[in-house]
N, C-alpha and C positions, 0 to 999 in steps of 0.2 A: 421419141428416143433422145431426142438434143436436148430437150427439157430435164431428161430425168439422168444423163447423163452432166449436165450443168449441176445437177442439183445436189449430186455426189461429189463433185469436186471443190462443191463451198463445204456440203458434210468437213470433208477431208480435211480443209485448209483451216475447220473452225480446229476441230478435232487434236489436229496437229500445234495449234496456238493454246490449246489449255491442256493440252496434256503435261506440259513441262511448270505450269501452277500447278496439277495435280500432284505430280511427282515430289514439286518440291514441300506442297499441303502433307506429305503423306512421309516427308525424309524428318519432318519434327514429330517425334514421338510423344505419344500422354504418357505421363509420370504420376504419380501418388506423394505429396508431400507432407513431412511429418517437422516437427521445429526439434530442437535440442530446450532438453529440458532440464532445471536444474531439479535434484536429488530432494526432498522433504528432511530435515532433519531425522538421524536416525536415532529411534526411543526402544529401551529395551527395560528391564524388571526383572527383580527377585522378588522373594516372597522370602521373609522372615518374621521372627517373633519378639516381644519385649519382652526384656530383661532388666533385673537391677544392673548398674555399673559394678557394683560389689555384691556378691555370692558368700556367704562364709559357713564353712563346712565344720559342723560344733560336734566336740569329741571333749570324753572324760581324760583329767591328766592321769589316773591313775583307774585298776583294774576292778573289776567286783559285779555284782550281780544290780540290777536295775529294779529298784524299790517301786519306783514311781514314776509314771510319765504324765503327764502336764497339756503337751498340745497336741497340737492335731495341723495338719497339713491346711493354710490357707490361714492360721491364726493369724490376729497381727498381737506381735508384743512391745514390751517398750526396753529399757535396758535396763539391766540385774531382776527380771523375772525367773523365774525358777521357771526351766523347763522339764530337765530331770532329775533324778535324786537318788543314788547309790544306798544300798544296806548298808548304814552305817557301822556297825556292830563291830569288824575288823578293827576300824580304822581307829575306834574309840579304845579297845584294848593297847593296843601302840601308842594311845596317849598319854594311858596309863602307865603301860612301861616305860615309857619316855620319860613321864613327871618321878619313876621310883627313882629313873637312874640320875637324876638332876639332883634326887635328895643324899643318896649315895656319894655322887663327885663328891656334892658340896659340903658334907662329914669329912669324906679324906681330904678337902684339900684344906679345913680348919684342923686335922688331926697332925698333917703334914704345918702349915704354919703355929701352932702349937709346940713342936718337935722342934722346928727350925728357931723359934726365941729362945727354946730351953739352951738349943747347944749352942747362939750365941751369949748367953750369960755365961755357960762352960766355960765357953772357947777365951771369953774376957777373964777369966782366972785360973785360963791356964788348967782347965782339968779335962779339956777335950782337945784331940790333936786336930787341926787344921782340917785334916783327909773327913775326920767325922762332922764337919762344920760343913764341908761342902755338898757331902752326899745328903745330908739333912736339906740343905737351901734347894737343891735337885729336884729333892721331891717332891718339896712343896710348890716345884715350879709345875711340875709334870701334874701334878693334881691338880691345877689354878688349871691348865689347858684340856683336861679331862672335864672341868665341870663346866670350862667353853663346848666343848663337844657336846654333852650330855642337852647343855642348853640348847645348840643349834638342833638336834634329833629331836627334841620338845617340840620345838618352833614348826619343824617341818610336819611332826605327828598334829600339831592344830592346825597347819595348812591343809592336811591332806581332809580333816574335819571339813572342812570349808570345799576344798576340790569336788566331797563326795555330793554335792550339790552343784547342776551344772544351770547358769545362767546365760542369757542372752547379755551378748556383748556392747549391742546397739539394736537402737529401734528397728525393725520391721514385719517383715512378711515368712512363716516359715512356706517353706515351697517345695520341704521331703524330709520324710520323717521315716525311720526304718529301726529305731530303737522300739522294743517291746518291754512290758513286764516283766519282771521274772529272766529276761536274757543276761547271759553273761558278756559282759565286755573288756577289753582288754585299753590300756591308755592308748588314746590316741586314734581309736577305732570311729568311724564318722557316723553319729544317730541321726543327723536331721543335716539343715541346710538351710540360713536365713539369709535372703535376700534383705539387705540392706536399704529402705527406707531413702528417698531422694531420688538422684539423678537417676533416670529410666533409658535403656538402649534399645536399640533394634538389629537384634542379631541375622544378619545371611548368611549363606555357606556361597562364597565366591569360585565358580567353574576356571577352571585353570587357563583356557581362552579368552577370560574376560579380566583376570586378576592384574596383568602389565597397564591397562587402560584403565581400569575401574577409578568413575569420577570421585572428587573428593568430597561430593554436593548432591542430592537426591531431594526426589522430594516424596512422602510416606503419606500412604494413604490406609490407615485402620479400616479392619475386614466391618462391611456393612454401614460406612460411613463414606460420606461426600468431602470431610475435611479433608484440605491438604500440605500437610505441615514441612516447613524445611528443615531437612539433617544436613548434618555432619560428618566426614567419616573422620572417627579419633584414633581405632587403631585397628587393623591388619593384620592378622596372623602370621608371622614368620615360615613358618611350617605348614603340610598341608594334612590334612585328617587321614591318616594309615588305609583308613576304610572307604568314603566318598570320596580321596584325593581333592577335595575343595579343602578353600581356607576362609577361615571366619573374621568376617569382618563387622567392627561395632560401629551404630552410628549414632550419634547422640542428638537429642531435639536444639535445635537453637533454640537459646536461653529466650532474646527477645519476643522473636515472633509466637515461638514455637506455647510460649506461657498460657497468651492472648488467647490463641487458634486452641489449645485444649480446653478451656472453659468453656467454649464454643459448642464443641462436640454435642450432640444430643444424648450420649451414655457416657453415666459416669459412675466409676472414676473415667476416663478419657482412654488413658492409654496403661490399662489391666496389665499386668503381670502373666505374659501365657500370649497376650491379645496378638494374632493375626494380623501382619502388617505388610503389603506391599509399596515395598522403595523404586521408583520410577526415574528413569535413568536416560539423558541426552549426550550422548557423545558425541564427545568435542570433535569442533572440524576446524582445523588452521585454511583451508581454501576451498569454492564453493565445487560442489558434489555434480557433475551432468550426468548424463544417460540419453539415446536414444533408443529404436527397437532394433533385435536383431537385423533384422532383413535391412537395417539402413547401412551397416557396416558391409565394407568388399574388402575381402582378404585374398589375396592372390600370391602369396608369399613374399611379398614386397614392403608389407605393413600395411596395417588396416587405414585403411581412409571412408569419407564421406564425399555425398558427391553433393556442392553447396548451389545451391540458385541462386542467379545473379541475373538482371536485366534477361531473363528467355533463359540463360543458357549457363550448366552446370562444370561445375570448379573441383579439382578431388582437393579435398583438405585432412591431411594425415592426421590421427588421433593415435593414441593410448589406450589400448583394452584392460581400465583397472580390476573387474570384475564382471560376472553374468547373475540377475538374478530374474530367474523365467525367464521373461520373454522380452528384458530390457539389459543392455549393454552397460556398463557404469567407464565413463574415460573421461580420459584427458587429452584437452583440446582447447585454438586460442581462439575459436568459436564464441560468441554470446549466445548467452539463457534464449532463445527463442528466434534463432538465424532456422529459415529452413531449408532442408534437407530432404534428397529423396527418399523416399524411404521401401519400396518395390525398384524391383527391374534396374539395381544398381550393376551389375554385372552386363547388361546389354549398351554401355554407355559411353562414351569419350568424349577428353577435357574439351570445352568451347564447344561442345554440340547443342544443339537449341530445341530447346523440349518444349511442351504445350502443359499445362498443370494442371494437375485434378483434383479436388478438393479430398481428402480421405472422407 
């Protein structure tokens, strides 16, 4: 009995000497720790199409029926090709009456200068009164500006000859064509539509969220190709489209690189008229982007903080919640890229408490 009564009292006495290691093994809690991470640049994309820089929408200056049409959608032409060609028939009788009445002026105002030498010989011997010397000089002046008229009516009746033949202005591409045979048009009515030959753009439709930031610089990548050419943005739409509320932005190929990199292409021409082009876009960042995961932030309405490891034992460090996306936090903080951070069981925790760390 003394034995086994001895033998519980060293029990007790060990029991009681490592119970308070126990306690204190058991007062540092394991932790899960996660680092602060910096942000990937953030890349975003439109998808647009090439364009000439210049468009020009070809219309007759004057009215009549469509003789003849010429091309077809996708021609290329050069400049003063005949595209279409009005019934002339009209416009040739107008010339005609144009050339009678030139022949007309120009009898009365030799009938009128005729009259006017006769009554100054009168008027020198006194057998015409003054009053008939001037109505004579009158006429002949009014006739002299009647067969200026008749002449300019002439002039414009062979212009209009010329009109009724409508040419390309400049070299290139027609890319709409909506004139037919036989249809009547009026001046100024639009039959086709020639893209302009040269400098080539890349048109987007800019979303209204993106339009204050939109870089000045992209880089364009043509549908089913590896090339990657650098743009430009040249111009911005002022206004937004009635209908999609976006605005159009052009971007044009740097001259240097962009010459090189299209010869490049494996299809040619390079960059088609119509072609499929996505512009791939880095927005700018003036300072660098963190994040950690939700469950690393503790918000108690005091402002969000982290809880920072240092030597065993964790630190709150106040941040900025600039955004959420899924399942990562985006802040601001005077933290570095890779300082770690608890990242579970931040809510069970107080400053200078000494934790145990567990790898995630």
């Amino acid at each position: 009995m003394r034995w086994q009564h001895s033998c519980q009292v060293v029990i007790g006495l060990a029991w009681a000497v490592m119970m308070p290691l126990a306690l204190a093994e058991d007062a540092a809690p394991w932790v899960v720790t996660t680092q602060v991470s910096s942000i990937p640049t953030l890349r975003w994309h439109l998808t647009g199409t090439v364009q000439a820089r210049h468009e020009i929408p070809l219309a007759f200056r004057l009215g009549g029926a469509i003789q003849e049409r010429a091309v077809e959608i996708g021609d290329q032409v050069v400049a003063g090709q005949m595209l279409f060609r009005l019934d002339p028939r009209d416009v040739i009788q107008q010339q005609i009456a144009a050339e009678a009445m030139v022949a007309s002026a120009r009898a009365e105002m030799e009938n009128a200068q005729r009259e006017r030498e006769r009554q100054t010989d009168l008027l020198r011997k006194k057998l015409v009164s003054q009053q008939d010397y001037d109505r004579a000089t009158t006429t002949a002046r009014a006739a002299s500006e009647q067969l200026i008229a008749a002449q300019a009516a002439l002039k414009q009746a062979v212009n209009a000859i010329a009109y009724a033949t409508l040419t390309a202005p400049v070299a290139g591409v027609i890319v709409e064509v909506s004139g037919q045979h036989g249809q009547i048009v009026s001046a100024g009515q639009p039959l086709a539509v020639l893209a302009e030959a040269g400098a080539r753009e890349i048109v987007v439709a800019v979303p209204e969220d993106r339009r204050a930031s939109l870089p000045s610089t992209a880089t364009a990548q043509p549908f089913s190709s590896t090339a990657m050419l650098p743009v430009t943005l040249r111009e911005l739409a002022a206004t937004a489209d009635p209908l999609t509320r976006t605005w159009l932005a052009r971007y044009q190929v740097d001259s240097a690189v962009g010459e090189q990199a299209l010869h490049e292409l494996p299809v040619a021409p390079a960059l088609a008229l119509g072609t499929t082009v996505t512009l791939h876009f880095a927005a700018p960042s003036t300072a660098p982007r963190l994040r950690v995961p939700l469950g690393a932030i503790l918000e108690q309405g005091q402002g969000a903080v982290l809880w920072r490891i240092a030597d065993g034992q964790v630190q709150p460090e106040p941040v900025t919640i600039v955004g959420i996306d899924g399942e990562f936090a985006e802040i601001q903080t005077t933290l570095a890229p890779g300082t770690p951070v608890v990242a579970l069981g931040v809510d069970r925790l107080l400053p200078g408490q000494t934790v145990r760390v567990r790898a995630p």
